[in-house]
mmCIF file of the N, C-alpha and C atoms, coordinates in Angstrom:
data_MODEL
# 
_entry.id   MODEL 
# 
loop_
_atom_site.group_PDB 
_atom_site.id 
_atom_site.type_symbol 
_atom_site.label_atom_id 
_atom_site.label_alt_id 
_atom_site.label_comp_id 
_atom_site.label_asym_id 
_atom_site.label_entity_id 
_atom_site.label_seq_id 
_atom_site.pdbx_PDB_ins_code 
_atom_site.Cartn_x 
_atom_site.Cartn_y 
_atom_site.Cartn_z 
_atom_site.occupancy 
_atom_site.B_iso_or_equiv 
_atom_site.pdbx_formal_charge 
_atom_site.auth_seq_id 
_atom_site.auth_comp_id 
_atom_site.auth_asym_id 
_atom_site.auth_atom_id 
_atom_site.pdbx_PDB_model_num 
ATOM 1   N N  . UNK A 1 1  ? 82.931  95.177  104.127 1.00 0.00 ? 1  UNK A N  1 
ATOM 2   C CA . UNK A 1 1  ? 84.053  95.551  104.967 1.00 0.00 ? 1  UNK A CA 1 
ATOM 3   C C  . UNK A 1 1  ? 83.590  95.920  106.366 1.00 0.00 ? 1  UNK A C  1 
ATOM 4   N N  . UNK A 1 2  ? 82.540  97.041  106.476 1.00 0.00 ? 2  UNK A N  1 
ATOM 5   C CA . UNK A 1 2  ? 82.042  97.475  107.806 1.00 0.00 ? 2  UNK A CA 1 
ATOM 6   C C  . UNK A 1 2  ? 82.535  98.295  108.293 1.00 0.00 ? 2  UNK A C  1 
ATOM 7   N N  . UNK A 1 3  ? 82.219  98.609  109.571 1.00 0.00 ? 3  UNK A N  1 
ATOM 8   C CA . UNK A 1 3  ? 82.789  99.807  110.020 1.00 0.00 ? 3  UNK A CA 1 
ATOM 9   C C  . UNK A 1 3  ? 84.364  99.645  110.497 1.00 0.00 ? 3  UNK A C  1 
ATOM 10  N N  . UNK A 1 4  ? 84.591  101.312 110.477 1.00 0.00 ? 4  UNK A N  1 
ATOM 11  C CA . UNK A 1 4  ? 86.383  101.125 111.036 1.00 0.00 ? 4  UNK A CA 1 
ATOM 12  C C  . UNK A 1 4  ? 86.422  101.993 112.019 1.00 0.00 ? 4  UNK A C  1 
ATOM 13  N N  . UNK A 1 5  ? 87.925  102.443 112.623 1.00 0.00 ? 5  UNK A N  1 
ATOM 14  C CA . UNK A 1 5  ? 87.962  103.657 113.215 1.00 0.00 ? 5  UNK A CA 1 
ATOM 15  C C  . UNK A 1 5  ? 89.621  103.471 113.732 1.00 0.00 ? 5  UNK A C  1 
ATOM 16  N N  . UNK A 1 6  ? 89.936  104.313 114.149 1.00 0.00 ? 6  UNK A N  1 
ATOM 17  C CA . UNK A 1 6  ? 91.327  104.598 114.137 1.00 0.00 ? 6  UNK A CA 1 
ATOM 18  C C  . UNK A 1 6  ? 91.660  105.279 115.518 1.00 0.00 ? 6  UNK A C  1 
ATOM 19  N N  . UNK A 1 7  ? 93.083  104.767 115.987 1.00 0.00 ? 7  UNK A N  1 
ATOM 20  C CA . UNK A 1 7  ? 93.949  105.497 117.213 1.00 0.00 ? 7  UNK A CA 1 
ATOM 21  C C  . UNK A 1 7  ? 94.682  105.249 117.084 1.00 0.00 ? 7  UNK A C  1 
ATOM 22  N N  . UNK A 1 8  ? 95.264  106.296 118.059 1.00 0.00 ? 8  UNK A N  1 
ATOM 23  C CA . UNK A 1 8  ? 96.550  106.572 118.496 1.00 0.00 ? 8  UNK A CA 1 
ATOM 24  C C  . UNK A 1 8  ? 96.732  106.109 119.933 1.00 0.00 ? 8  UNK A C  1 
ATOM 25  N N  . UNK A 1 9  ? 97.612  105.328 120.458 1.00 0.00 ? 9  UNK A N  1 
ATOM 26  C CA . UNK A 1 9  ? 97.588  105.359 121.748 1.00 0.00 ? 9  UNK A CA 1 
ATOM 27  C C  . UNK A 1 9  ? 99.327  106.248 122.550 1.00 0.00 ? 9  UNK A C  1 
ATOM 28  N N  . UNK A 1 10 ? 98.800  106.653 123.506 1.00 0.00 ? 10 UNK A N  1 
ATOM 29  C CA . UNK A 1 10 ? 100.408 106.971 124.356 1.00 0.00 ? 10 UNK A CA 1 
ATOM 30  C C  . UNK A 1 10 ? 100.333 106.044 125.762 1.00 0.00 ? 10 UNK A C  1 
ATOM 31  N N  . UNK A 1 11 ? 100.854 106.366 126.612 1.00 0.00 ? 11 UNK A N  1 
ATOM 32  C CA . UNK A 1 11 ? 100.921 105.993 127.499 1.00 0.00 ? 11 UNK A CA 1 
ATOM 33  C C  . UNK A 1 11 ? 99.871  106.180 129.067 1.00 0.00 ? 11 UNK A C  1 
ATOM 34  N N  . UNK A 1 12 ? 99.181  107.223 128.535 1.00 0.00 ? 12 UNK A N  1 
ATOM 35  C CA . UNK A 1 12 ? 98.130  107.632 129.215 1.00 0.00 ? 12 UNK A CA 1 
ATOM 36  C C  . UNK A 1 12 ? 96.765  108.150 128.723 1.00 0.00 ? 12 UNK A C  1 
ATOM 37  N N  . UNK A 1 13 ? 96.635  107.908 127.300 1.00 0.00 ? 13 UNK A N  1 
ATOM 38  C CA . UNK A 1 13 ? 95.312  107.869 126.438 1.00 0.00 ? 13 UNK A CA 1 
ATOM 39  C C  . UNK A 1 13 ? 95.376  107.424 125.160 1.00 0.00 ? 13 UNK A C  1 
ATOM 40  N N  . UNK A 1 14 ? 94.130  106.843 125.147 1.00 0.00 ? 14 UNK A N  1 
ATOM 41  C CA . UNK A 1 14 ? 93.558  106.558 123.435 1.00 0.00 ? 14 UNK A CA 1 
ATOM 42  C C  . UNK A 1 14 ? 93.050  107.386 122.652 1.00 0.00 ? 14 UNK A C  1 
ATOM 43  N N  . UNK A 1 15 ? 93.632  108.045 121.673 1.00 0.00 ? 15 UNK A N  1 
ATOM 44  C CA . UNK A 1 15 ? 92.630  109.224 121.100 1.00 0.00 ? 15 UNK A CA 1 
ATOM 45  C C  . UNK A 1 15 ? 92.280  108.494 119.600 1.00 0.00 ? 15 UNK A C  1 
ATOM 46  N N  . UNK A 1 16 ? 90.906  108.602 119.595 1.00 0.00 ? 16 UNK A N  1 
ATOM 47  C CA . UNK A 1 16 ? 89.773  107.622 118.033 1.00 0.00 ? 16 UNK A CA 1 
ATOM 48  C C  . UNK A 1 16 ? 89.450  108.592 117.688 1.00 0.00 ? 16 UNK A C  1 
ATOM 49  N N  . UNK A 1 17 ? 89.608  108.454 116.101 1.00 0.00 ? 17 UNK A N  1 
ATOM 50  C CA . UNK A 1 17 ? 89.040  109.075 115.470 1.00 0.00 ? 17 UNK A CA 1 
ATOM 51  C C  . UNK A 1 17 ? 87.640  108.082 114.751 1.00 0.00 ? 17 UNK A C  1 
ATOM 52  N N  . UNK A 1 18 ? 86.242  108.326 114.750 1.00 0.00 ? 18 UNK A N  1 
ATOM 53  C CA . UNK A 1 18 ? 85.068  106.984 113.776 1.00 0.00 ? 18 UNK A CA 1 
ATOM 54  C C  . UNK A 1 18 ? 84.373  107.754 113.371 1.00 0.00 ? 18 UNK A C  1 
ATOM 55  N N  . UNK A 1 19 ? 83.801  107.500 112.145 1.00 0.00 ? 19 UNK A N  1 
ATOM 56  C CA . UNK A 1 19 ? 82.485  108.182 111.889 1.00 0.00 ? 19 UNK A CA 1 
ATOM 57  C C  . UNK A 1 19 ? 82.300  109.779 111.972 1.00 0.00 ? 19 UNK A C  1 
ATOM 58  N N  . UNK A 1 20 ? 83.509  110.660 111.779 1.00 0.00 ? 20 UNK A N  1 
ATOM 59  C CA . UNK A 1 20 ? 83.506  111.868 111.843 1.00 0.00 ? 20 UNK A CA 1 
ATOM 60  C C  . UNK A 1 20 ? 83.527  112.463 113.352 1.00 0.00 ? 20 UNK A C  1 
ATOM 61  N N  . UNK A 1 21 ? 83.700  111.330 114.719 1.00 0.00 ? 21 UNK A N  1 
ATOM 62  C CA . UNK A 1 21 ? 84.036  111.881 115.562 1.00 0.00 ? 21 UNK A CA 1 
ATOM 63  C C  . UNK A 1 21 ? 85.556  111.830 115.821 1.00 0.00 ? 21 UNK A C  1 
ATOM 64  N N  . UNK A 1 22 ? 85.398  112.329 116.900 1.00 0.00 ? 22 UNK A N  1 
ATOM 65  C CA . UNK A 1 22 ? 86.941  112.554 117.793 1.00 0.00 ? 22 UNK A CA 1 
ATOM 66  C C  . UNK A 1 22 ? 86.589  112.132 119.429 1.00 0.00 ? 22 UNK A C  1 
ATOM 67  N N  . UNK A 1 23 ? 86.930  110.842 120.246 1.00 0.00 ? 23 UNK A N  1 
ATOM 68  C CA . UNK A 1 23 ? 87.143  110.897 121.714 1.00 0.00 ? 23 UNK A CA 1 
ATOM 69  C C  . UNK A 1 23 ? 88.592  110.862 121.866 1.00 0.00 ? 23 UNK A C  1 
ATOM 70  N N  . UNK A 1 24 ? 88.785  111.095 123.249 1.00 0.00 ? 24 UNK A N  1 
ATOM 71  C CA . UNK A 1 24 ? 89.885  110.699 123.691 1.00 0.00 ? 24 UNK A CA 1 
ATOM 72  C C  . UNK A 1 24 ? 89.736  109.605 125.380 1.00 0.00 ? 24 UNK A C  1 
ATOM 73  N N  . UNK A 1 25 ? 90.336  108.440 125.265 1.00 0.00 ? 25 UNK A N  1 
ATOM 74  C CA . UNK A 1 25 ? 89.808  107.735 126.345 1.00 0.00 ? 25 UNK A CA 1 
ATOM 75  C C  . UNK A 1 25 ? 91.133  107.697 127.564 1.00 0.00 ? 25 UNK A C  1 
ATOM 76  N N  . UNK A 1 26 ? 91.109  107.877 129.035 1.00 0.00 ? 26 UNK A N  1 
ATOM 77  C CA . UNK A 1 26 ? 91.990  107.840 129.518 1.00 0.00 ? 26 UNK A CA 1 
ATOM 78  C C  . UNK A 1 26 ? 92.398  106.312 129.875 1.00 0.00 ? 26 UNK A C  1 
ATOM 79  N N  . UNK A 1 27 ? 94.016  105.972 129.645 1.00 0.00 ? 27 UNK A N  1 
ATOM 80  C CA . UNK A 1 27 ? 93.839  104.835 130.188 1.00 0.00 ? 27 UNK A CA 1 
ATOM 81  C C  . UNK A 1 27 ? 93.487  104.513 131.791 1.00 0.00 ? 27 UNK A C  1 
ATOM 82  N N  . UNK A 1 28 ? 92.977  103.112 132.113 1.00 0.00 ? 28 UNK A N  1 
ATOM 83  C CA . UNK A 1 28 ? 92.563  102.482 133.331 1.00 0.00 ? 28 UNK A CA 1 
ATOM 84  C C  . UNK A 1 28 ? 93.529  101.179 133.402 1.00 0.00 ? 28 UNK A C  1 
ATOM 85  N N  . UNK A 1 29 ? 93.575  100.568 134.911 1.00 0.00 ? 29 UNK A N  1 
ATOM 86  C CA . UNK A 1 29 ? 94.028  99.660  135.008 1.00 0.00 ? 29 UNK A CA 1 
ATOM 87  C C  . UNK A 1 29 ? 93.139  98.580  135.024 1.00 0.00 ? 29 UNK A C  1 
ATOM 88  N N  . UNK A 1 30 ? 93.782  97.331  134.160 1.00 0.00 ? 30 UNK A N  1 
ATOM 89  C CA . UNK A 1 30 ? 93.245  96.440  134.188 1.00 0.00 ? 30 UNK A CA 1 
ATOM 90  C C  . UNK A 1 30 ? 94.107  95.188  133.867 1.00 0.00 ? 30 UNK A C  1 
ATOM 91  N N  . UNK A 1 31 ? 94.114  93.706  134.655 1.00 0.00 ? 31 UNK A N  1 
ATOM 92  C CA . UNK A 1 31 ? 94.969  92.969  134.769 1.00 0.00 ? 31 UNK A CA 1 
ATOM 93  C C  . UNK A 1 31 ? 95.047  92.410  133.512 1.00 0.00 ? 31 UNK A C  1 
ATOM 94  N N  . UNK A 1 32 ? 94.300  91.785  131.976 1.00 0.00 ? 32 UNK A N  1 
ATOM 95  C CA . UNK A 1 32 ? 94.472  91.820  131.176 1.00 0.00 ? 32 UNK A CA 1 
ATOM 96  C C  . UNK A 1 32 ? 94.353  92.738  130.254 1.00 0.00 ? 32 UNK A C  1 
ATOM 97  N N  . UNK A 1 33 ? 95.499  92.886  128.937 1.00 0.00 ? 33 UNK A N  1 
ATOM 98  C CA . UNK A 1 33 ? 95.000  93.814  128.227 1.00 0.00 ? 33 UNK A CA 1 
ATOM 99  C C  . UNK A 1 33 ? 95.800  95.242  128.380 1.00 0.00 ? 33 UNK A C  1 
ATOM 100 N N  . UNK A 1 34 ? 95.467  95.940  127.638 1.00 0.00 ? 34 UNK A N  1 
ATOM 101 C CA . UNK A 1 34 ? 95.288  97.700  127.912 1.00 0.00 ? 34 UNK A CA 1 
ATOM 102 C C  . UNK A 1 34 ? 93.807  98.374  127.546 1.00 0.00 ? 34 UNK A C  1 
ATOM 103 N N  . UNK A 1 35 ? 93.665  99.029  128.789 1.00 0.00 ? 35 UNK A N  1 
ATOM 104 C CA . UNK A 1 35 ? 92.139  99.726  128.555 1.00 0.00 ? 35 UNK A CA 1 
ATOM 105 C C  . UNK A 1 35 ? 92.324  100.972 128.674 1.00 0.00 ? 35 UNK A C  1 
ATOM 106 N N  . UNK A 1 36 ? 91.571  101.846 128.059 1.00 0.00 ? 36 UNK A N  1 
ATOM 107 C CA . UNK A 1 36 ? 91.213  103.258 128.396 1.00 0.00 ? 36 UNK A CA 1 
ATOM 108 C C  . UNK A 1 36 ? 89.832  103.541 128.403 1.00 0.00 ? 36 UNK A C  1 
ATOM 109 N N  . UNK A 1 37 ? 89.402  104.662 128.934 1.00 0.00 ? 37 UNK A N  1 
ATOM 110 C CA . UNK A 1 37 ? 87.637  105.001 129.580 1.00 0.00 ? 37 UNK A CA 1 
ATOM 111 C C  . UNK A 1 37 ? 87.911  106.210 129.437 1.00 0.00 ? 37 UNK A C  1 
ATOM 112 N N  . UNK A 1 38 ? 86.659  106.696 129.321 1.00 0.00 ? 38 UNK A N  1 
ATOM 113 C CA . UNK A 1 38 ? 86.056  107.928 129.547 1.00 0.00 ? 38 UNK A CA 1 
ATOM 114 C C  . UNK A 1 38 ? 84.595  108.335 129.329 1.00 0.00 ? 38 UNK A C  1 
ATOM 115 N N  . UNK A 1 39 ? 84.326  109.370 129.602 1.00 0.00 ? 39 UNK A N  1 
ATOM 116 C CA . UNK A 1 39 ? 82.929  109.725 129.197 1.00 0.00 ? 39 UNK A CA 1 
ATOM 117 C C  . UNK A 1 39 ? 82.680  108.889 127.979 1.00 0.00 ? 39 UNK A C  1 
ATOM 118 N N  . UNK A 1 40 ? 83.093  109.092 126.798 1.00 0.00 ? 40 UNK A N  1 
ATOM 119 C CA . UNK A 1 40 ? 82.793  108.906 125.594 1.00 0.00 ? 40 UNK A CA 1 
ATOM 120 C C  . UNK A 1 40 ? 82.357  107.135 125.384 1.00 0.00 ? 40 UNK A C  1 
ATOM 121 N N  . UNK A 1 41 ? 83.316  106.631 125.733 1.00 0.00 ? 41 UNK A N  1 
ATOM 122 C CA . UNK A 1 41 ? 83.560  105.016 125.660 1.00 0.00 ? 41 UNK A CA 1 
ATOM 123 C C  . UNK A 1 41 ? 84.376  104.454 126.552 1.00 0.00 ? 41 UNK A C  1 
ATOM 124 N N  . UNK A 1 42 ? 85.252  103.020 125.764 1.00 0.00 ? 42 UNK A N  1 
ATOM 125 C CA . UNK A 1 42 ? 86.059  102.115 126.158 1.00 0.00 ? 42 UNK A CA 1 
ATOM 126 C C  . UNK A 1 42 ? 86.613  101.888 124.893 1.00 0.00 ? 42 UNK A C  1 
ATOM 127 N N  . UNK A 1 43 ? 87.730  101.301 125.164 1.00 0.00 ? 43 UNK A N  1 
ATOM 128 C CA . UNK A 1 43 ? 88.611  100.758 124.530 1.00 0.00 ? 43 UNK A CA 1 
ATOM 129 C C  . UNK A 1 43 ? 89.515  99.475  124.874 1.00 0.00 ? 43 UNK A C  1 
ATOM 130 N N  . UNK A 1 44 ? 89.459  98.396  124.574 1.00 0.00 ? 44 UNK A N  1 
ATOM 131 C CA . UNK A 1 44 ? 90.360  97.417  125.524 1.00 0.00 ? 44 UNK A CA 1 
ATOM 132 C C  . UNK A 1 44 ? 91.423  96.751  123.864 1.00 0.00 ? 44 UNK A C  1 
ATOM 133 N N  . UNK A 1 45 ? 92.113  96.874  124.317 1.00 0.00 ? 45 UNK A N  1 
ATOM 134 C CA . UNK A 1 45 ? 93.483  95.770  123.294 1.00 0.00 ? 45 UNK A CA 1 
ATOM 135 C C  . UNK A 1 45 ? 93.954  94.676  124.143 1.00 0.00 ? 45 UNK A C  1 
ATOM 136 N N  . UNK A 1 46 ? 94.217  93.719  123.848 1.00 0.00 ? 46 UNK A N  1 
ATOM 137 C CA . UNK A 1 46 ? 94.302  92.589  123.969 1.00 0.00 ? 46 UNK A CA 1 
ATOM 138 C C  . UNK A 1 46 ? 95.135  91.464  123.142 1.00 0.00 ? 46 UNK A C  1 
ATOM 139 N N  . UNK A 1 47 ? 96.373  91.745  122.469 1.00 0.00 ? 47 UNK A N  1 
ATOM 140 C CA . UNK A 1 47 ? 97.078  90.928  121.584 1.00 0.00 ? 47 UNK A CA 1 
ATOM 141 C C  . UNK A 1 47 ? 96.357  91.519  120.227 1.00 0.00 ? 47 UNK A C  1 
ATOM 142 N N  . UNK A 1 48 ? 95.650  90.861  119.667 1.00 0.00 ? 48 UNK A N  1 
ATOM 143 C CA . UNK A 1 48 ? 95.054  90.959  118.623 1.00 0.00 ? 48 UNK A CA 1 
ATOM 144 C C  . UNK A 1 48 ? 93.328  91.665  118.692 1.00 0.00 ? 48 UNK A C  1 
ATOM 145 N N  . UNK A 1 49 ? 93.093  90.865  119.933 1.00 0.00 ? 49 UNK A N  1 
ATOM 146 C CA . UNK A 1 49 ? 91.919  91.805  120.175 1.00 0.00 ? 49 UNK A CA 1 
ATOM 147 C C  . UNK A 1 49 ? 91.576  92.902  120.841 1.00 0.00 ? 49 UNK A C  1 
ATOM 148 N N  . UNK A 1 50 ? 90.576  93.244  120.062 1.00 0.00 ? 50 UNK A N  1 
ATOM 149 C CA . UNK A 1 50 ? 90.019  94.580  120.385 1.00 0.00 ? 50 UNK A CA 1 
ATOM 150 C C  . UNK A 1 50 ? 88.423  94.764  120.683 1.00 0.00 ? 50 UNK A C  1 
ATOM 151 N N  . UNK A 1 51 ? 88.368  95.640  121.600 1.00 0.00 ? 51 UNK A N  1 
ATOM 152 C CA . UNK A 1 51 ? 86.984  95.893  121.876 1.00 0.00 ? 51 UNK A CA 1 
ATOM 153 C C  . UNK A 1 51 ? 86.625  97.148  121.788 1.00 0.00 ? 51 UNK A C  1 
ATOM 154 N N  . UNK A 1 52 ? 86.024  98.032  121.155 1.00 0.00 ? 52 UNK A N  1 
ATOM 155 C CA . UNK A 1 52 ? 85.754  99.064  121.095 1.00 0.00 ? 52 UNK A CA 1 
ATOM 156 C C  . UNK A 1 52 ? 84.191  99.712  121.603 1.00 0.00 ? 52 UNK A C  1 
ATOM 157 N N  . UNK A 1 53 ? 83.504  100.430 122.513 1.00 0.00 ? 53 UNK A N  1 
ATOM 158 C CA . UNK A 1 53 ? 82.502  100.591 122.916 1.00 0.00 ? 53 UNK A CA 1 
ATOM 159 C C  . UNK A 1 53 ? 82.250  102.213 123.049 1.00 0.00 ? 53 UNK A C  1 
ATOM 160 N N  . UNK A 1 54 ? 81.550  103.074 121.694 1.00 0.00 ? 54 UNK A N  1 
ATOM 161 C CA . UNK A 1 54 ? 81.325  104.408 122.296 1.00 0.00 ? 54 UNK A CA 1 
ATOM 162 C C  . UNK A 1 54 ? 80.101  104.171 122.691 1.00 0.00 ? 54 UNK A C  1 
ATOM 163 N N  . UNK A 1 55 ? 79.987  104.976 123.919 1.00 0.00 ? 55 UNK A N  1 
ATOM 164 C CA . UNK A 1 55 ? 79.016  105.208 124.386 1.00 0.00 ? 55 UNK A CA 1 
ATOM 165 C C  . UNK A 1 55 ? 77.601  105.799 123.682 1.00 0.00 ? 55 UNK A C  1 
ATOM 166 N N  . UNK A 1 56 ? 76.677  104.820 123.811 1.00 0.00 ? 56 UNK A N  1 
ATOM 167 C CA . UNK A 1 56 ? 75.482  104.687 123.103 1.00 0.00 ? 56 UNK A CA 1 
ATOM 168 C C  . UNK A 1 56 ? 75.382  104.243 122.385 1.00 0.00 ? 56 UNK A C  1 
ATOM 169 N N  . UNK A 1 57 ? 76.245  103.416 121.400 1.00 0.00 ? 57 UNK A N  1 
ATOM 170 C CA . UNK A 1 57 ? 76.025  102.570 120.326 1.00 0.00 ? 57 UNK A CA 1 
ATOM 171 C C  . UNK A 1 57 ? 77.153  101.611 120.944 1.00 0.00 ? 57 UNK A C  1 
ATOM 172 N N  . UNK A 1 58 ? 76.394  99.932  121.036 1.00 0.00 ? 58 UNK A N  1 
ATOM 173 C CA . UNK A 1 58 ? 76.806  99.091  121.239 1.00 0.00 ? 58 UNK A CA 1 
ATOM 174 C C  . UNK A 1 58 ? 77.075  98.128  120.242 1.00 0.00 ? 58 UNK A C  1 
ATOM 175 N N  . UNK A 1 59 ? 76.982  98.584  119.241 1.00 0.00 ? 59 UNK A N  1 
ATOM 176 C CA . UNK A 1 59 ? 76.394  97.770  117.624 1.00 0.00 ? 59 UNK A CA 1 
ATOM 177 C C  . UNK A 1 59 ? 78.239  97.469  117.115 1.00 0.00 ? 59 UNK A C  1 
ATOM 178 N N  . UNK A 1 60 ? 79.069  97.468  117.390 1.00 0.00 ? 60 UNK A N  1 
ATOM 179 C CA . UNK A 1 60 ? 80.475  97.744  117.130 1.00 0.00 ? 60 UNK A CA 1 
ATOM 180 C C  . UNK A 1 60 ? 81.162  95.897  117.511 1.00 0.00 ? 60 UNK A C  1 
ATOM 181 N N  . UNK A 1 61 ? 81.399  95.061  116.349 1.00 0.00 ? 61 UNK A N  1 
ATOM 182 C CA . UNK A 1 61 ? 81.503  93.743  116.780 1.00 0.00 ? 61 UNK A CA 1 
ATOM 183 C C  . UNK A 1 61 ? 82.570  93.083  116.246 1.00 0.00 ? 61 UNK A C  1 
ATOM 184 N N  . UNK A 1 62 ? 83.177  92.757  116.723 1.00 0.00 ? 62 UNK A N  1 
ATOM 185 C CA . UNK A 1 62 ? 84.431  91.841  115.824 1.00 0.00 ? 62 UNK A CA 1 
ATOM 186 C C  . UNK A 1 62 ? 85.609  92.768  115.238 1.00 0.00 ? 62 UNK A C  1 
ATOM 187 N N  . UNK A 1 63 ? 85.871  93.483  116.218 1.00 0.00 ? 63 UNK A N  1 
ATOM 188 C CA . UNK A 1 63 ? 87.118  94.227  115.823 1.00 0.00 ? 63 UNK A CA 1 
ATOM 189 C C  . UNK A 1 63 ? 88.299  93.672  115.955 1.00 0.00 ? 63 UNK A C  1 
ATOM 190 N N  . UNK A 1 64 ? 89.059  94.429  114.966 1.00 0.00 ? 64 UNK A N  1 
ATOM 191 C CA . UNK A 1 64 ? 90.511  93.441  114.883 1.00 0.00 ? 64 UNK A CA 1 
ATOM 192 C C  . UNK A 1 64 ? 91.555  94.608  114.741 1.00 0.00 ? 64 UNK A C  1 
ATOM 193 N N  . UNK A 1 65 ? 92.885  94.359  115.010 1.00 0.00 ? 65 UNK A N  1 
ATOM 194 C CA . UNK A 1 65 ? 93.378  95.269  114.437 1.00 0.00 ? 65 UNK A CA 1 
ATOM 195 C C  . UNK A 1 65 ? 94.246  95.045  113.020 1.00 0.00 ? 65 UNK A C  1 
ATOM 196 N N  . UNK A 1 66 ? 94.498  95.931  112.069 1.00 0.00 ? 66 UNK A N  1 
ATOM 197 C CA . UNK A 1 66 ? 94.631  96.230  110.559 1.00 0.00 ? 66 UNK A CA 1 
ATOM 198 C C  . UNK A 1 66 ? 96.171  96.821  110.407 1.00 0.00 ? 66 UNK A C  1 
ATOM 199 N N  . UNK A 1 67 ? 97.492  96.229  109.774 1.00 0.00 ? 67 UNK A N  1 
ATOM 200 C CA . UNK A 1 67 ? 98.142  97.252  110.020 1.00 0.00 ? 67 UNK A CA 1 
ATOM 201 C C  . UNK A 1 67 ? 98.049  98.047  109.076 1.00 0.00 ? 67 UNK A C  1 
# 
């Protein structure tokens, strides 16, 4: 199966829960997509895709979303 992780989004942040953490990412503008940033990571959605990036572990590949 692999790894998972979970959010919530509003209108002005992503808050993930993975691996026993907690970030919260603010959203950013960006012409495709919805992104949010912060210290912690990234986050980009994209229709179906997803990119997920916490900071310092780049190992996170082929995310999808699950309903």
């Amino acid at each position: 199966m692999g790894r998972s992780f979970r959010f919530t989004q509003t209108r002005d942040a992503a808050l993930i829960d993975y691996e026993g953490r907690r970030i919260i990412l603010a959203r950013r503008e960006l012409p495709v997509g919805t992104y949010f940033r912060s210290k912690d990571g990234a986050l980009i959605i994209d229709g179906k895709f997803v990119a997920f990036v916490p900071r310092g572990d780049e190992t996170w590949r082929d995310c999808r979303l699950m309903p």
